[in-house]
C-alpha positions in Angstrom: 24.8 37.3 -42.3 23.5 36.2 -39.4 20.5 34.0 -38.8 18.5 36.2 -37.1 19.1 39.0 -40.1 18.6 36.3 -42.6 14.7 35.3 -40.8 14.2 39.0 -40.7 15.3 39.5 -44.0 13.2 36.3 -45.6 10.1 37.3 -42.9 10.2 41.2 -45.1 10.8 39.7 -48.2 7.2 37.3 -47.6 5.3 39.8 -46.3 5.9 42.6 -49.1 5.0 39.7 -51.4 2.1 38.7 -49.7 0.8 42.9 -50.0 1.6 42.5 -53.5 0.0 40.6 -54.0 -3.4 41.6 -52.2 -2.9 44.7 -53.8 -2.8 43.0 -57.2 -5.5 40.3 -57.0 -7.7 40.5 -54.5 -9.6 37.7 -54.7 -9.1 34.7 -54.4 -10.5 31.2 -55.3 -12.8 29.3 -52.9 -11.3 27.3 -50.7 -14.5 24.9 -50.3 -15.5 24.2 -53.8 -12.1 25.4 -55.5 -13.3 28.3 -57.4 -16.2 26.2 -59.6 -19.0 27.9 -57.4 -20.3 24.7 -57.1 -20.1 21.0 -55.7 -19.9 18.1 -58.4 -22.2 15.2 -57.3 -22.5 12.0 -59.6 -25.5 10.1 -60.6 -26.4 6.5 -60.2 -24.6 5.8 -63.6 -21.2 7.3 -62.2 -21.4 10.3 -64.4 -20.7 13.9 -63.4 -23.1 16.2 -62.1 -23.7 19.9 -61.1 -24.2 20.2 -57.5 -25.4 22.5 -55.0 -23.9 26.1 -55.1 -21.1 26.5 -52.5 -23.1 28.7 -49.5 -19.4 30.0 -48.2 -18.8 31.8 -51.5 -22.4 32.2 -53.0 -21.7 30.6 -56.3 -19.2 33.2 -57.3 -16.2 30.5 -57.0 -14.1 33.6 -55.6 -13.0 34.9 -51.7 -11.7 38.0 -50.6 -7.7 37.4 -49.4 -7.1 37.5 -45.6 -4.3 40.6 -46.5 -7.1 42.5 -48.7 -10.0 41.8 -46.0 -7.1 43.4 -43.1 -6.9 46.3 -45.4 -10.4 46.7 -45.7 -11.3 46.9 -42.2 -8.0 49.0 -41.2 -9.1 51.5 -44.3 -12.5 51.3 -42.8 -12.1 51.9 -39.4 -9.2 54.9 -40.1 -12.1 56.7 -42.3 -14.6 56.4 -39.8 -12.3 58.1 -37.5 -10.7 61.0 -39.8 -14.1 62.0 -40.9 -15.1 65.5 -39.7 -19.0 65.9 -39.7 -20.1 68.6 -41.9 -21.3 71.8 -39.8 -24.4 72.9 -40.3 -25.8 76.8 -40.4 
């Protein structure tokens, strides 16, 4: 093989993963507080606190994937446009 057809190959190979993978689980954890939906702080004493909830994920600890939120707004924007308004009498 060649290594073009091998990049080609490897580039298909990632990106049908990377749909599977959307399509599977499409959320993911927060990238900002790790999926805890929260910050840890620690008191005086050194010990372990809860902290604020995370504002980018509103406490859920989860985020949608960049794949899924692509598909969303492709799915979004081909039903908007498909859609034949209902005639009236």
């Amino acid at each position: 093989m060649t290594p073009a057809l091998l990049a080609i190959a490897f580039l298909l190979i990632v990106t049908i993963g990377y749909a599977g993978v959307c399509a599977v689980s499409p959320f993911g954890d927060c990238r900002r507080c790790r999926g805890m939906g929260h910050a840890l702080k620690t008191d005086r004493k050194g010990h372990i606190k809860r902290g604020k909830d995370c504002r980018r994920c509103h406490a859920t600890g989860k985020r949608i994937r960049t794949g899924r939120w692509l598909y969303n707004r492709w799915a979004r924007i081909y039903r908007a446009g498909t859609d034949t308004p209902e005639r009236s009498r």
